[in-house]
C-alpha positions as semicolon CSV with decimal commas, in nm:
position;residue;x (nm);y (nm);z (nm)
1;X;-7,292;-4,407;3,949
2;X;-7,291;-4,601;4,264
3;X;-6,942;-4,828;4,351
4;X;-7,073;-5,141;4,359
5;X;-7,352;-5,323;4,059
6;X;-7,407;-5,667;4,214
7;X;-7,483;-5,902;3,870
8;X;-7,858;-5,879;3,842
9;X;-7,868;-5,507;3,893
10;X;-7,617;-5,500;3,571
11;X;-7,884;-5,750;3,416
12;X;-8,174;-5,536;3,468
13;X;-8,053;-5,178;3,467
14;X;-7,776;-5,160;3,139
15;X;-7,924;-5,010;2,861
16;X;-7,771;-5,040;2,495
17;X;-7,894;-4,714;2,400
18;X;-7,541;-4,530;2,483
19;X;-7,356;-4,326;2,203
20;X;-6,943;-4,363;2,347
21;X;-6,830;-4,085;2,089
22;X;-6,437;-3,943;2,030
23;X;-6,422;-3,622;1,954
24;X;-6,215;-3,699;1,649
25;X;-6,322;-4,031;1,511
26;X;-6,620;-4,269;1,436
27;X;-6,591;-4,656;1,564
28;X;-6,799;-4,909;1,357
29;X;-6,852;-5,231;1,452
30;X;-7,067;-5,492;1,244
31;X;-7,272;-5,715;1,451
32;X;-7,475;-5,868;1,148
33;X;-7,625;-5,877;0,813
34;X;-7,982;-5,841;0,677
35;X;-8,012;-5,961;0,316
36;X;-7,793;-5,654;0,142
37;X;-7,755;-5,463;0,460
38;X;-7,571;-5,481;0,712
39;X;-7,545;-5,411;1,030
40;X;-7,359;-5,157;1,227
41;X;-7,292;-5,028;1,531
42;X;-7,173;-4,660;1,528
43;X;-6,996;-4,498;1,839
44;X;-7,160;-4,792;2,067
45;X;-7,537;-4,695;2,008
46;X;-7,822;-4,980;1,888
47;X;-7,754;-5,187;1,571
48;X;-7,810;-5,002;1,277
49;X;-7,889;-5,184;0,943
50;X;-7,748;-5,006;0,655
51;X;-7,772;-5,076;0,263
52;X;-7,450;-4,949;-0,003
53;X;-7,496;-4,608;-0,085
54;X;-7,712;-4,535;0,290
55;X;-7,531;-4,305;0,561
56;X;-7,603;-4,269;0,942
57;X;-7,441;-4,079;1,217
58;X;-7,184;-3,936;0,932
59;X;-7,111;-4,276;0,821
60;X;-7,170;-4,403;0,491
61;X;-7,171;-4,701;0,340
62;X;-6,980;-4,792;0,024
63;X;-7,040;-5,206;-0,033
64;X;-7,188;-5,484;0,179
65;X;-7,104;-5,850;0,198
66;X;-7,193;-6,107;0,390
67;X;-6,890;-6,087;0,615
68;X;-6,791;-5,736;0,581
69;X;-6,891;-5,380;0,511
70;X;-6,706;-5,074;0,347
71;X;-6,781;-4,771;0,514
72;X;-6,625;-4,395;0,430
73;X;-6,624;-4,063;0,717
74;X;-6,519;-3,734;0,542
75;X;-6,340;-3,917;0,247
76;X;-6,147;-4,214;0,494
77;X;-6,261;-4,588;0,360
78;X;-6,225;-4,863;0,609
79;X;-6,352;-5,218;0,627
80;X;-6,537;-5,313;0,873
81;X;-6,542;-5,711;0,938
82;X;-6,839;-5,944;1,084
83;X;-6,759;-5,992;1,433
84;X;-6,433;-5,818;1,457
85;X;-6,316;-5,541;1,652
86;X;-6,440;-5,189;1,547
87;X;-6,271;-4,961;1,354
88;X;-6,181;-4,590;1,411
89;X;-6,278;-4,448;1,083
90;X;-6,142;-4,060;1,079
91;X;-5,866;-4,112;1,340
92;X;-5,514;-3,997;1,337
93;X;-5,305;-4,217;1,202
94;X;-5,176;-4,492;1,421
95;X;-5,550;-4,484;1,610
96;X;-5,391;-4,679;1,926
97;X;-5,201;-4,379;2,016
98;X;-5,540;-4,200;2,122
99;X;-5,580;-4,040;2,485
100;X;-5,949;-3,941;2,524
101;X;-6,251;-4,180;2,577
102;X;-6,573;-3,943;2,559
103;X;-6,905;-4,207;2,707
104;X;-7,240;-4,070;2,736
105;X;-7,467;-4,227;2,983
106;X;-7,743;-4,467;2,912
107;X;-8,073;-4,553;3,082
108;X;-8,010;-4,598;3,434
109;X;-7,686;-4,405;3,422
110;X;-7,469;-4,647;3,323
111;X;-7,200;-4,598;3,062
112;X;-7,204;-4,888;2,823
113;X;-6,935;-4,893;2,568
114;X;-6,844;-5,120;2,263
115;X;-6,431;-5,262;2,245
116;X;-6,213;-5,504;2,161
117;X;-5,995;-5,740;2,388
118;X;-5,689;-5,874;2,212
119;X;-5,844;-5,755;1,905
120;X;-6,181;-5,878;1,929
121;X;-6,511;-5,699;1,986
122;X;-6,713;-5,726;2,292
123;X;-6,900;-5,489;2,522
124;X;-6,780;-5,325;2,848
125;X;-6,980;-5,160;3,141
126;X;-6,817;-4,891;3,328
127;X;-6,788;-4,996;3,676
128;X;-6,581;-4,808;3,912
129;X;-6,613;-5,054;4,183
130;X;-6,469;-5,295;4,049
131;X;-6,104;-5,373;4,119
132;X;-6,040;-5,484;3,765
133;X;-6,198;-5,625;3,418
134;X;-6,426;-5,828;3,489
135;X;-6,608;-6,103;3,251
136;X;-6,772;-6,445;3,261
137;X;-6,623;-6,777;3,172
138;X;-6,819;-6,812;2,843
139;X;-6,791;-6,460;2,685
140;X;-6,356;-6,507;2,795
141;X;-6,405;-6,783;2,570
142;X;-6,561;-6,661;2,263
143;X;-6,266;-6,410;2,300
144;X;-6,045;-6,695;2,260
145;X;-5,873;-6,653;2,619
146;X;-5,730;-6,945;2,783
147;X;-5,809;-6,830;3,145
148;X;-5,789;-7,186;3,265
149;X;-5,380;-7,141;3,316
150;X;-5,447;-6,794;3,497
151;X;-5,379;-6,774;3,869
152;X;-5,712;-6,888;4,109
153;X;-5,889;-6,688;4,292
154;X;-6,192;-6,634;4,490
155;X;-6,447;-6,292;4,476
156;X;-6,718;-6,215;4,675
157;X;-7,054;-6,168;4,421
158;X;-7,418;-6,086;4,503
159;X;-7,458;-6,459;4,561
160;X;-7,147;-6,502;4,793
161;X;-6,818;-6,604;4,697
162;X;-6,675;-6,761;4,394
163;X;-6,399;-6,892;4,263
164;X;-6,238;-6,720;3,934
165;X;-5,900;-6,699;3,725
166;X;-5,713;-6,355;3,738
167;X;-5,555;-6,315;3,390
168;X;-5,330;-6,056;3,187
169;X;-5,496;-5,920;2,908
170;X;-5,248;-5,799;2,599
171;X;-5,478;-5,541;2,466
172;X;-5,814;-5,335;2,584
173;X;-5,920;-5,065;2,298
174;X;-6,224;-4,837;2,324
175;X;-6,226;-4,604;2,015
176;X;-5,921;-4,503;1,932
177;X;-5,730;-4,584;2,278
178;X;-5,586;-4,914;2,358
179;X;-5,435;-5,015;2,665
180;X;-5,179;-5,330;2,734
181;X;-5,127;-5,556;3,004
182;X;-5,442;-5,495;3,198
183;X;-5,523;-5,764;3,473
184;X;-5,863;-5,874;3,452
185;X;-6,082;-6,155;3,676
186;X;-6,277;-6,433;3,493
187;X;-6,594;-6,595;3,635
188;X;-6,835;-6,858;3,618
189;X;-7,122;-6,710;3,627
190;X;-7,283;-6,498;3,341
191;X;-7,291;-6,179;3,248
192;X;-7,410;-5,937;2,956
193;X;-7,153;-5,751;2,983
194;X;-6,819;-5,679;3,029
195;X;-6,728;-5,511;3,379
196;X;-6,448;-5,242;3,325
197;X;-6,292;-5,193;3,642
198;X;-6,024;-5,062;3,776
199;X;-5,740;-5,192;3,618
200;X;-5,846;-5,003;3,296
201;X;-5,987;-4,729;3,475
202;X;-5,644;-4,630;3,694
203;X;-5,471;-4,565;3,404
204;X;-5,709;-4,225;3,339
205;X;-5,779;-3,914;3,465
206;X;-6,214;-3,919;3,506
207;X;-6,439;-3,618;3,463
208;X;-6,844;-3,660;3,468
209;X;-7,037;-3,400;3,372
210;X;-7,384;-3,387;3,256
211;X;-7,416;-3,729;3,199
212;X;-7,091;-3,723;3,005
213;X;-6,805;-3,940;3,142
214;X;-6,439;-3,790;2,984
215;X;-6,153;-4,061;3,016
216;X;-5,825;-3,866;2,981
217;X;-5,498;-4,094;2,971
218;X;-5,268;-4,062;3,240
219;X;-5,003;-4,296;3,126
């Protein structure tokens, strides 16, 4: 993966095909609802759409509502809510205490990941040249963050430079690790996804191999 995307190669060259797997959990996210399915995103791959008593990927599904599902992995239930942040279904106990991201790459090879921020659900793109987490103004707002009181500042872009807001972020989970207090930059322009940079990134030891990108938690 080269160091630096500028916006519109992110645009064309992401794919949403990626599986981001732990080694000893399932996330599920659910994105939507189709009459009495529902659904899901498992481990960060394509929407899947699920019915009760249906399974995929080792996850099966016990009831489906409009705004939430019941899954079950090797006897764990968990529900899963419309728009929220995944769940680790099969995790240790306390799933923020995890220290291993396992990505795979996607199309292009970029590693595209499904999260949270501050407990709600988004999409990140691995991007180790940028400084920190980076997003644009109008997904920071469906997060509910009130970058406008953040500190100014300017970044240079693909189309020059550009003001932004540098913010503190409480919480950044992917599966079953979540990090606090992670500076991130917020910008006016859009973009599809998330940008996770640096700030995130620092706090692990990387390994790619095989188109397999290990995160292990330094501290």
């Amino acid at each position: 993966m080269t160091h630096a995307h500028p916006i519109r190669q992110i645009l064309l060259g992401v794919s949403l095909t990626l599986c981001a797997c732990a080694a000893l959990a399932q996330s599920v996210a659910m994105t939507g609802g189709m009459g009495r399915k529902a659904l899901l995103v498992i481990n960060g791959g394509q929407p899947k759409a699920l019915a009760a008593g249906e399974a995929h990927l080792g996850v099966k599904v016990i009831s489906v509502t409009s705004d939430q599902t019941v899954v079950e992995i090797a006897g764990q239930r968990q529900t899963v809510v419309l728009g929220g942040a995944p769940v680790s279904v099969g995790a240790r106990s306390g799933g923020s205490g995890g220290s291993q991201i396992v990505l795979t790459a996607g199309q292009g090879g970029h590693f595209v990941t499904q999260g949270s921020i501050n407990g709600r659900s988004t999409q990140f793109v691995v991007d180790t040249g940028a400084t920190m987490i980076s997003m644009g103004a109008a997904e920071a707002r469906r997060l509910g963050i009130a970058f406008e009181t953040g500190q100014r500042m300017q970044a240079h872009t693909a189309n020059g430079v550009t003001s932004g807001y540098r913010i503190s972020l409480g919480t950044v989970r992917i599966q079953d690790v979540e990090v606090h207090n992670v500076e991130a930059a917020v910008m006016p322009m859009g973009m599809p996804y998330i940008l996770l940079g640096n700030s995130f990134l620092s706090r692990f030891q990387m390994k790619q191999e095989n188109g397999t990108m290990t995160l292990q938690r330094r501290f």
